[in-house]
Steps between C-alpha positions, in 0.01 A plus 500: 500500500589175295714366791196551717268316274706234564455523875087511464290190423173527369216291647098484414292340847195381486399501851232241537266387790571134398828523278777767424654480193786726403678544177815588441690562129167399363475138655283402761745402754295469833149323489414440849200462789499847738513328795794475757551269790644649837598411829315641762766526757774660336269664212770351244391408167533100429319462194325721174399436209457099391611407825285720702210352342570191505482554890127660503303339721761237615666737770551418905451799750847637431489557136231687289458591149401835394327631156633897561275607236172497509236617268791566257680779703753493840318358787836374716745751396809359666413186341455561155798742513722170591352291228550779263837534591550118496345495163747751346806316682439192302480662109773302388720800356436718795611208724829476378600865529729594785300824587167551521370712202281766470183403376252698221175316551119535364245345756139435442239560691125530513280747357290544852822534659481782789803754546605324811512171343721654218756675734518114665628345181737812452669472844516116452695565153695791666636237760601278216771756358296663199549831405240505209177371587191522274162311592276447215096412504436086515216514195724738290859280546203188419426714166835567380558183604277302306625693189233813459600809369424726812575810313201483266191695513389197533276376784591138644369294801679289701426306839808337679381284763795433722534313863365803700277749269351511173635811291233640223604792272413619213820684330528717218798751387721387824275545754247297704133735418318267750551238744420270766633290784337283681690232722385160367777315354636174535496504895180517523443250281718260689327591864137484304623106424644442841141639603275254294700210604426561831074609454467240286730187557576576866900478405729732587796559272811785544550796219785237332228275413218728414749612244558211362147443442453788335806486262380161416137488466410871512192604320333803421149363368368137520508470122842404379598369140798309648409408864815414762467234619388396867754535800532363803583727808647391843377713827369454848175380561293804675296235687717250597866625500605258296672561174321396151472473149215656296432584116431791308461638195497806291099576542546554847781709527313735224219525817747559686640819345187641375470781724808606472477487084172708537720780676730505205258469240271820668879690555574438109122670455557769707791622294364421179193725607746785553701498207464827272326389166697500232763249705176293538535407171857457463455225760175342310796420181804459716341283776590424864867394616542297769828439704628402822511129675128555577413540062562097497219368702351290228181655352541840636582648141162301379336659795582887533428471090148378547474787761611773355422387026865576475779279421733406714852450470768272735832675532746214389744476771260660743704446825765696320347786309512737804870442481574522194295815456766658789783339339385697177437833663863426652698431174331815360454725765561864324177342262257406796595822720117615503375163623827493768464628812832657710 
């Protein structure tokens, strides 16, 4: 058995819409955009990751870049099984093995996940030379990430808002007792940017820049303590072709995203409405846990508190608490069998 340990490496992926991140020996040792470039002729891979992205929107006819997940499960599933496997390739210790070695690996996934969906991110692991696969729910790897003691009788909420749905559970004894998904995430904030720029300024701008925007001077409400400052954003003039300049600031973009924020807030509601009382008011002391890429649009904390009289709490690497949870339940996989799945 021991000499076969030493043939098996053990890897926790987070398999984002935007990013994948994958751990291995409890570092974070890939951190990059799901995207991959390809050329459409020969249907060879050119570019993922960094590089992929850095092409989005700046293709010609015979290259295009692909997200292959969308809505945070397999959309393109020869894609995302190449950038996978181009992901594991480049772990530095796995790279410098002769052979390829057999892989034991938890995945996450989300909690509105259908059984279709699942069997697509076993195949895709299956291809990758993994004999022990073990998929684990996004909000609970967020938990156990973000350092809660799952195995209490103990009721905790937590909403990870990643690129392609927003994840709200409310756990207690190593199990999710109610949850919801609802698929408004970063993405949609992005296109909901690209969208006002165009109603409102007449300037159309690509996905690249719409991110930007909203990395920069994202808002969640119009009343900010410490307000970004202004930025100026380059597109095409809807009118006249041309390209130009305009500014913007913060108070806009929270416009902007308001619609989408209402979804949220009424989704966090709706579970909160169906929790069972007496984990009601475990969650009025404990709070509200936020994580994901999503939890850092400024004032959104401020905002789902005022909604909902709790308080509310920012994970404090939230990009990474989804990964770290899985990298937990990896290291210590005999102690989170019952929130594991096979």
């Amino acid at each position: 058995m021991g000499f076969f340990d030493f043939m098996t490496e053990d890897i926790a992926i987070d398999l984002g819409t935007a990013n994948t991140l994958i751990i291995h020996k409890g570092k974070v040792v890939i951190d990059s955009p799901s995207i991959v470039a390809m050329d459409r002729s020969s249907k060879k891979i050119i570019a993922i990751g960094k590089k992929a992205n850095m092409m989005q929107g700046k293709t010609h006819e015979n290259i295009k870049t692909i997200r292959p997940l969308k809505d945070g499960v397999i959309a393109d599933f020869e894609a995302s099984e190449q950038m996978i496997r181009e992901f594991i390739r480049s772990i530095p210790t796995i790279k410098k093995r002769f052979f390829r070695p057999s892989l034991r690996m938890v995945i996450c996934i989300p909690s509105g996940i259908t059984e279709v969906e699942k069997r697509a991110v076993r195949d895709s692991a299956e291809q990758m030379n993994a004999k022990d696969i073990y998929l684990i729910y996004e909000p609970m790897a967020a938990a156990i990430g973000i350092g809660i003691d799952i195995m209490q009788p103990k009721g905790n909420m937590i909403i990870d808002i990643g690129g392609g749905t927003t994840e709200i559970a409310v756990i207690a004894l190593s199990g999710i007792v109610c949850d919801k998904s609802v698929k408004v995430a970063g993405d949609v904030f992005t296109s909901d940017i690209a969208m006002y720029m165009r109603t409102q300024h007449n300037l159309y701008i690509g996905e690249t820049t719409a991110e930007k925007i909203k990395i920069q001077i994202g808002a969640a409400t119009e009343e900010l303590d410490t307000p970004p400052d202004d930025m100026s954003i380059q597109g095409r003039d809807l009118l006249s072709g041309k390209p130009k300049q305009i500014e913007l600031s913060y108070r806009e973009i929270a416009k902007a995203l308001e619609k989408s924020i209402l979804r949220i807030e009424d989704a966090v509601m709706e579970t909160l409405s169906q929790t069972p009382p007496e984990l009601a008011a475990d969650i009025y002391n404990t709070g509200i846990y936020l994580a994901g890429g999503g939890s850092m649009l400024r004032g959104l904390d401020r905002r789902l508190s005022r909604k909902t009289d709790l308080p509310v709490y920012v994970a404090e690497d939230p990009l990474r608490a989804v990964v770290r949870g899985t990298g937990t339940a990896l290291k210590d996989i005999e102690k989170y069998k019952s929130v594991l799945m096979k």
